[in-house]
C-alpha positions as CSV (number, residue, x, y, z in Angstrom):
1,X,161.3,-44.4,-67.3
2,X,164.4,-44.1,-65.4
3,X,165.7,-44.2,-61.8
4,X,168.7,-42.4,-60.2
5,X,170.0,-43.5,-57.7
6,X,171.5,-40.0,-55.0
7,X,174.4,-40.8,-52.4
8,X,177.6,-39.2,-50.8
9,X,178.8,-36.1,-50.4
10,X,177.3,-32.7,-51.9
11,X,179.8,-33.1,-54.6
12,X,178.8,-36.3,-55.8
13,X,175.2,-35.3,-55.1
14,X,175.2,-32.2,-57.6
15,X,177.2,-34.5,-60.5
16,X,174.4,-37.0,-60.2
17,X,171.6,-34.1,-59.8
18,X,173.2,-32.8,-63.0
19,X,172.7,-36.5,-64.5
20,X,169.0,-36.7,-63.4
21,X,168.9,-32.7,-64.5
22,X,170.1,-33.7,-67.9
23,X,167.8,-36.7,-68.8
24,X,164.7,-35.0,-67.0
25,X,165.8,-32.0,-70.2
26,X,165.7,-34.7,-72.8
27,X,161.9,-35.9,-72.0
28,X,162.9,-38.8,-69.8
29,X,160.7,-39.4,-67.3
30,X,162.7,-39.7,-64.0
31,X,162.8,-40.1,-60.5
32,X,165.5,-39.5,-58.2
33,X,165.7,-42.6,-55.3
34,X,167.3,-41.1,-51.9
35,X,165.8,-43.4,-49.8
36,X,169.7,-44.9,-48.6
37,X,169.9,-41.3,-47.2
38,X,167.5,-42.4,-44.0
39,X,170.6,-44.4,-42.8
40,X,173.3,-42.6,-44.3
41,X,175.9,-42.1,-41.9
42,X,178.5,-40.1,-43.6
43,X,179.4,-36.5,-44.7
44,X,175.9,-34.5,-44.1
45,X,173.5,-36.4,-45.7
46,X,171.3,-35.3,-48.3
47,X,172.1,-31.5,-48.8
48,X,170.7,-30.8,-52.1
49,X,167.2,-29.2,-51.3
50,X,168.7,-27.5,-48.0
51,X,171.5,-25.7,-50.2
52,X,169.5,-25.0,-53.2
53,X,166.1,-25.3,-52.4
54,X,166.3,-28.2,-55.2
55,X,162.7,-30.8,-55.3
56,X,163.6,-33.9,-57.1
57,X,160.8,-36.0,-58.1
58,X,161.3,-39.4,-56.0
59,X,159.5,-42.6,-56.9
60,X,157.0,-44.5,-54.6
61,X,157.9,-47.6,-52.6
62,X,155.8,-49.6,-55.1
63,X,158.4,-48.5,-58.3
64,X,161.8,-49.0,-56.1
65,X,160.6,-52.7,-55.4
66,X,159.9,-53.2,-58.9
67,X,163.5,-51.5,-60.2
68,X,165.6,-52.3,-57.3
69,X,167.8,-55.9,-58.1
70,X,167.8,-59.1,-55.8
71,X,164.0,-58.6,-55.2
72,X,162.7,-61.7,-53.1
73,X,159.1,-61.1,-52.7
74,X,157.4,-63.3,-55.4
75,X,154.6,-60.5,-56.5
76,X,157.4,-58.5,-57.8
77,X,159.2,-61.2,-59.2
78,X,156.4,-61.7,-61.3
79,X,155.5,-58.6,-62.2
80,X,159.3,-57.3,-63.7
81,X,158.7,-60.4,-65.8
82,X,154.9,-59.5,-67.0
83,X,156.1,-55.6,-67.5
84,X,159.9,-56.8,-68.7
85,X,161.8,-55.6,-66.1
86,X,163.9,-57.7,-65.1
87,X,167.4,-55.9,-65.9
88,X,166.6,-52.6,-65.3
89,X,169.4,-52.3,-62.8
90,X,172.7,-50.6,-64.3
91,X,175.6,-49.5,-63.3
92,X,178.3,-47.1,-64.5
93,X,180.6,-49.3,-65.2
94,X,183.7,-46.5,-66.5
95,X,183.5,-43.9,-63.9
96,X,184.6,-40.5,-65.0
97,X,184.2,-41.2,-69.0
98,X,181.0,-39.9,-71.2
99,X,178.7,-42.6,-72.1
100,X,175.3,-41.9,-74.6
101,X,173.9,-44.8,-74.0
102,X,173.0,-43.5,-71.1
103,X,170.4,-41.6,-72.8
104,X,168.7,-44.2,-74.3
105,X,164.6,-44.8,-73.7
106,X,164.9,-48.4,-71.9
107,X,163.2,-48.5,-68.8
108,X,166.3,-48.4,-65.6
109,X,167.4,-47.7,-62.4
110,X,171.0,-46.3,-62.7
111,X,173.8,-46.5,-59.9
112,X,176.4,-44.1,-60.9
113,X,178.2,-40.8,-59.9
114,X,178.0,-39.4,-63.7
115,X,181.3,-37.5,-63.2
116,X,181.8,-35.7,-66.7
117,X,180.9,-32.7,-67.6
118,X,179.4,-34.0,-71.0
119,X,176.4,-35.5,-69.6
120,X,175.0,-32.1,-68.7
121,X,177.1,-29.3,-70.9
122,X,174.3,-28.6,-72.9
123,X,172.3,-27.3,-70.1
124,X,175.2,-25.8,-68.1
125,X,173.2,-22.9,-67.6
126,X,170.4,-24.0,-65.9
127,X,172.7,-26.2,-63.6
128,X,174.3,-23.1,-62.6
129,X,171.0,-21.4,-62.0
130,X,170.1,-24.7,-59.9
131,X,173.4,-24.6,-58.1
132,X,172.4,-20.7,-56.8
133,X,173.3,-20.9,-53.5
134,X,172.1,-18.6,-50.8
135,X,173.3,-15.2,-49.6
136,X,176.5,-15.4,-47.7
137,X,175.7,-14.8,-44.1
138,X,178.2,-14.5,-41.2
139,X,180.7,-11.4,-40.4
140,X,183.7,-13.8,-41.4
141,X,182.3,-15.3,-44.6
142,X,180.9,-12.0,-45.8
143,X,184.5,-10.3,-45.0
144,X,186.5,-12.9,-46.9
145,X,184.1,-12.9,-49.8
146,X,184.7,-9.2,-50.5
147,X,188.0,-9.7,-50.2
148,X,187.6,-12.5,-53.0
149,X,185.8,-9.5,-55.3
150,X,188.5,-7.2,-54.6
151,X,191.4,-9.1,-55.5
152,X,193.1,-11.6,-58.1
153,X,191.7,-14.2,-56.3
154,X,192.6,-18.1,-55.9
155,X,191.1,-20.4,-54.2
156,X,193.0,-23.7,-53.4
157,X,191.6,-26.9,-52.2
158,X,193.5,-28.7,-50.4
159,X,191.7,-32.6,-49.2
160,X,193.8,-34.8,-46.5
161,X,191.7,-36.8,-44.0
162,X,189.8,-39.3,-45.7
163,X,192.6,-39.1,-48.5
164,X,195.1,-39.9,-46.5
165,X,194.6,-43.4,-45.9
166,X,192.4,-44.4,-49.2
167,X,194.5,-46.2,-51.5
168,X,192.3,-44.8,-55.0
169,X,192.3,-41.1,-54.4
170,X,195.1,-40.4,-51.9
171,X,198.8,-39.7,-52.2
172,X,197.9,-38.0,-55.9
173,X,197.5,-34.3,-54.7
174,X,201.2,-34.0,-52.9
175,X,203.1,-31.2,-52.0
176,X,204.5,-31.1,-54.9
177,X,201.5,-30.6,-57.3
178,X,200.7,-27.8,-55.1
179,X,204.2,-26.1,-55.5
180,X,203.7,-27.2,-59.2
181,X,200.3,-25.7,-59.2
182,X,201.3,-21.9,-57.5
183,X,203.9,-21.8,-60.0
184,X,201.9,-22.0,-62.9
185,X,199.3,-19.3,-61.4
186,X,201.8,-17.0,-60.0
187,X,203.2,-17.1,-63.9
188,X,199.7,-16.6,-64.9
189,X,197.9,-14.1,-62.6
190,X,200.1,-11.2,-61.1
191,X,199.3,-10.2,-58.0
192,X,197.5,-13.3,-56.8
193,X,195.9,-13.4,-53.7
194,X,195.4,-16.8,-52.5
195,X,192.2,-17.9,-50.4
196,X,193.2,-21.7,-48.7
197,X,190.4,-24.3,-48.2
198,X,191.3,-27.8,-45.9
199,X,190.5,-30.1,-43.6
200,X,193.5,-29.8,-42.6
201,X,195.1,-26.6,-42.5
202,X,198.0,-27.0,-40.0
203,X,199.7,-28.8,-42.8
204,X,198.8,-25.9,-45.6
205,X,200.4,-23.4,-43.0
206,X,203.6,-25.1,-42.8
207,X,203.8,-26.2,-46.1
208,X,202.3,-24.0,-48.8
209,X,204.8,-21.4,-49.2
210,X,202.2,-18.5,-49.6
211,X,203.3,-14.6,-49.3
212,X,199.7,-13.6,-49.7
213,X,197.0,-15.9,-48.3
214,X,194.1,-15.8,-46.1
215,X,193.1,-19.3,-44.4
216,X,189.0,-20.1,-44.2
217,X,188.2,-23.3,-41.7
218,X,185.7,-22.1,-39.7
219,X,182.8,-23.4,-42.1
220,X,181.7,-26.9,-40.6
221,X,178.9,-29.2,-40.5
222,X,176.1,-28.3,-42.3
223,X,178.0,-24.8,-43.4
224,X,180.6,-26.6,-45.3
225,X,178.8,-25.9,-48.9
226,X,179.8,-22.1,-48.1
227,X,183.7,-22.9,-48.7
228,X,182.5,-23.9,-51.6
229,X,180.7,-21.3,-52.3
230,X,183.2,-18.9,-51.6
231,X,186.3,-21.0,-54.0
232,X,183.1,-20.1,-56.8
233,X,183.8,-16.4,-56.0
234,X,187.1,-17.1,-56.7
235,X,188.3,-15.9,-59.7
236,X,190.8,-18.6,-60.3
237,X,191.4,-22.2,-58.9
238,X,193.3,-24.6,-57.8
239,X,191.3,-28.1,-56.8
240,X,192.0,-31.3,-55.4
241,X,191.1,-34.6,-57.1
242,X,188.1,-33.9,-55.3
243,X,184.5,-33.4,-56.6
244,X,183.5,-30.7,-53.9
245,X,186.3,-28.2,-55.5
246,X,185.9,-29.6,-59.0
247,X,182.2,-27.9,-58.3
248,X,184.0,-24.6,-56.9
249,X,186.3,-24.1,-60.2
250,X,183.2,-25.2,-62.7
251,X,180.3,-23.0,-60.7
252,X,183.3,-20.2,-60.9
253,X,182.0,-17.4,-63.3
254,X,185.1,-15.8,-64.4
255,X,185.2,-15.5,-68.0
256,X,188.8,-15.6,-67.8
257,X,189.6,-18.0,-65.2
258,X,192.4,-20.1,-64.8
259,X,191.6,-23.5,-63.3
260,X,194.3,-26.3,-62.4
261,X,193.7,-29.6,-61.4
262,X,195.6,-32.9,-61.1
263,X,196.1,-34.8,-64.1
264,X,195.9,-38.1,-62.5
265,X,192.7,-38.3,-60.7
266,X,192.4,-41.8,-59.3
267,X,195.3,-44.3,-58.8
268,X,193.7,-47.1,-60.9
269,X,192.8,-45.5,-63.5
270,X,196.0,-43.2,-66.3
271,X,195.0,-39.8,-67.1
272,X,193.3,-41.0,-70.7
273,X,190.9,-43.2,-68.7
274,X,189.7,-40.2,-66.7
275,X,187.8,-37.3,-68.6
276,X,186.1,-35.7,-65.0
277,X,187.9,-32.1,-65.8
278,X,186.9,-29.9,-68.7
279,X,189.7,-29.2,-71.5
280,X,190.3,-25.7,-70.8
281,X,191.3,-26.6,-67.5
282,X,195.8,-27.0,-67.5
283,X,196.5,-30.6,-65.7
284,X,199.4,-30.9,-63.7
């Protein structure tokens, strides 16, 4: 029996989903813990089952004390001894590389965020049937997404805020990559029309030099899964080193898509210590 462990944003949420998905396919018995959600302050909290109408099986109270590390209370002290469990608790300990012994039968509770598409590429289809989202609503989104069906669409991601002052994930999508990145497309894809996704679009309006682009930033709060959803309509993409548009470009259905992504994705780690994007995908 295992235990998996659900936090952050709905990026992170649907890469461990697709971890929990992918044992759950093997004839693992799991549970999915989102019990740190009750006090969860950041992003929108648990979003999986109000996006995708998604049930995850969750474990009682009773199995969380007797998983969990650092237990105090003596009755479950002694009974992870009696039922050998005392190290069930694992993390993942090389973020964004494939590991199999993940897979193995031993009974754990896994802390992770499972960020390669190997642990769930053999049932990419039914995460993408999971990951249906609902039907666009909203004069604004419905307009933009038929002008993403319509045209040689690209969708660009483009993640400051938080970024901008975290020392792992910031200063790695500059200016630069992005010039890099419209380049390569525009070589690519003739006649692409670009479709702009921020948090902080003031800066892509005076910096992404863009003859054809239409900026979306009115999606907020609990609508924020529908930029997503619309950089999945997209018919090519170019993401941030962020998992919310990694899950735009992968849930993108274009048989010929052309998906560009940073080849560095995390400053502590070199590009050959980080396998989160699929090969097809070019790295810049």
């Amino acid at each position: 029996m295992k235990i998996v462990k659900l936090l952050g944003g709905l990026g992170n949420q649907m890469f461990q989903y697709a971890f929990y998905r992918s044992l759950q396919n093997k004839g693992i018995s799991v549970y999915a813990d989102l019990s740190d959600f009750d006090e969860y302050p950041l992003h929108n909290g648990y979003e999986l089952e109000r996006i995708f109408n998604l049930k995850v099986k969750k474990p009682s109270k009773f199995l969380l004390n007797l998983f969990r590390p650092n237990q105090t209370k003596w009755i479950f002290r002694k009974l992870k001894r009696i039922l050998n469990l005392k190290n069930t608790y694992r993390v993942e300990e090389n973020e964004f590389m494939f590991d199999a012994s993940f897979f193995n039968n031993a009974n754990k509770y896994y802390f992770g965020y499972w960020q390669n598409e190997e642990y769930f590429h053999d049932i990419a289809e039914k995460i993408k049937h999971d990951f249906k989202f609902p039907k666009i609503a909203g004069t604004e989104n419905q307009t933009v997404l038929q002008q993403i069906v319509d045209t040689e669409s690209v969708a660009i991601h483009v993640r400051r805020g938080d970024y901008l002052k975290d020392p792992l994930f910031g200063g790695i999508c500059t200016l630069d990559y992005y010039e890099q990145a419209i380049l390569s497309l525009n070589s690519k894809i003739k006649d692409a029309q670009f479709f702009v996704f921020s948090d902080d679009m003031a800066w892509c309006r005076q910096n992404l030099n863009l003859k054809k682009a239409t900026y979306i930033d009115w999606n907020k709060g609990n609508n924020s899964y529908i930029d997503m959803q619309l950089m999945s309509n997209c018919k090519h993409n170019i993401i941030a080193n962020s998992s919310f548009s990694w899950w735009g470009a992968w849930l993108n259905n274009n048989n010929n898509k052309v998906i560009i992504a940073p080849k560095k994705w995390i400053a502590n780690l070199t590009p050959n210590d980080c396998n989160i994007c699929p090969k097809t995908w070019i790295k810049i």
